[in-house]
N, C-alpha and C positions, 0 to 999 in steps of 0.2 A: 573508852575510859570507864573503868570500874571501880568505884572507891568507895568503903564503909565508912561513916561517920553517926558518933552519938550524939546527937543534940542537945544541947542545954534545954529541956522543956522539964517545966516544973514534974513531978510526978502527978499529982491532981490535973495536970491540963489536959482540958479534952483536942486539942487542937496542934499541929506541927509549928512549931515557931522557925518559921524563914529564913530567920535572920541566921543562924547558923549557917543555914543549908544552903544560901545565897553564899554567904562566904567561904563553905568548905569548894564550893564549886568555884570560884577565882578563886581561889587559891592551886586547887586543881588544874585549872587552865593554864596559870599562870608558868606551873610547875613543868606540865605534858607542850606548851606550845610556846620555847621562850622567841620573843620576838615577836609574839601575835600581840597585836593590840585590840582588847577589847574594852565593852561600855557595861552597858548594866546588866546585871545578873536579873531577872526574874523569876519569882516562884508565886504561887498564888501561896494566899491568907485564907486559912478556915479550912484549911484539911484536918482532917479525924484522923486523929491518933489510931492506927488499927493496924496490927499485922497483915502483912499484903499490899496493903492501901498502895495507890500508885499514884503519882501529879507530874506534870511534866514540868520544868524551867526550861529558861531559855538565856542564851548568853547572847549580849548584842558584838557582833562582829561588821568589820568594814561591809557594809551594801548585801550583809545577810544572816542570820539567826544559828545556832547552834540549840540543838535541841537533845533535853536529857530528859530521861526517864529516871523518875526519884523512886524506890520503890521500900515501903518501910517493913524491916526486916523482925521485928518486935514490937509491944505496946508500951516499949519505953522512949522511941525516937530513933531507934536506929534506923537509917538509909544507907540503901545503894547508889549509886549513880550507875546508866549506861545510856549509850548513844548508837543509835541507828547509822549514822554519818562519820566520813571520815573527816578531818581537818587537814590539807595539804597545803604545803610551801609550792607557790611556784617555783621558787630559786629550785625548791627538791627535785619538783617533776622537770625542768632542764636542764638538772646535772645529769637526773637518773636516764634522759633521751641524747646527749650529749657524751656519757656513757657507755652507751649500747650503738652507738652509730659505728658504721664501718669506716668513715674518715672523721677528722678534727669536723669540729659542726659549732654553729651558734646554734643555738634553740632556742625559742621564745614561744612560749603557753600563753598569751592573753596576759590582761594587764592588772588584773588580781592580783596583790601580793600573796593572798592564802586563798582557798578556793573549800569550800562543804559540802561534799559528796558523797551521795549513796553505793553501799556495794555496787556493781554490776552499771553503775551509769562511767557513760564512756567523756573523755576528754581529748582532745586535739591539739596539738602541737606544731611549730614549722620550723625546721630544721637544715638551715642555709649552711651547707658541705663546703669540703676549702675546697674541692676541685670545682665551683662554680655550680655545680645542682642543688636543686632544692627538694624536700620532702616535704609532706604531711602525713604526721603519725601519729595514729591513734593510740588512745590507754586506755587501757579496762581499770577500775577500781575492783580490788579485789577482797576486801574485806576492809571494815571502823579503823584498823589499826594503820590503814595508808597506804598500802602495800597494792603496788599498779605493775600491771603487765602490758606490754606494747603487744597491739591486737592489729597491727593494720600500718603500712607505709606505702602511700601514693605518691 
């Protein structure tokens, strides 16, 4: 997630006021992940106004954290947002292995409803076939935007 926003910070203020930044980020959320349920946004208090400057937030999600990198684009307030981590639906990663199987298949990923995952970290899945077999299949995260490839079926 990449998104510009200009803060309401007075001109004179030496310091980011949050409050903005907190809310352009749920809002953000709320926009890129509908159905996610999240808690409280955080940002620290007492960042310097500075081109470059960089602070991280955090969005509270079920049993785990989302983490943005804020990075101020001018010495008027402007930020970016970006994130290291993808955000996925398990409903997604079921359909998308339920999908790619060579027969009708349940699949069931874990009991996550959403799951925040780095590029390159792997996920597992099990994939009960109608003709009575069962699989375990692996997925690769392949880049922040959520985008999995099946790396693996035992």
């Amino acid at each position: 997630m990449a998104v510009v926003v200009t803060l309401g910070t007075p001109a004179g203020a030496a310091t980011v006021n949050p409050r903005p930044v907190r809310a352009e980020i749920a809002r953000q959320v709320a926009a890129t992940y509908p159905g996610l349920a999240f808690g409280n946004v955080a940002c620290p208090d007492g960042v310097a106004r500075r081109t470059g400057k960089r602070f991280t937030c955090t969005v509270q999600l079920p049993g785990t954290f989302l983490r943005l990198t804020a990075t101020q684009s001018d010495d008027r307030g402007s930020v970016t947002f970006d994130t290291e981590q993808a955000v996925l639906s398990r409903q997604s990663l079921e359909e998308f292995v339920a999908a790619n199987a060579s027969l009708a298949a349940t699949v069931t990923c874990g009991n996550a409803g959403w799951l925040v995952v780095r590029p390159g970290q792997q996920l597992s899945c099990h994939a009960a076939l109608a003709d009575g077999a069962s699989r375990d299949v692996q997925l690769t995260v392949r880049d922040t935007a959520g985008n999995v490839t099946i790396t693996g079926v035992t």
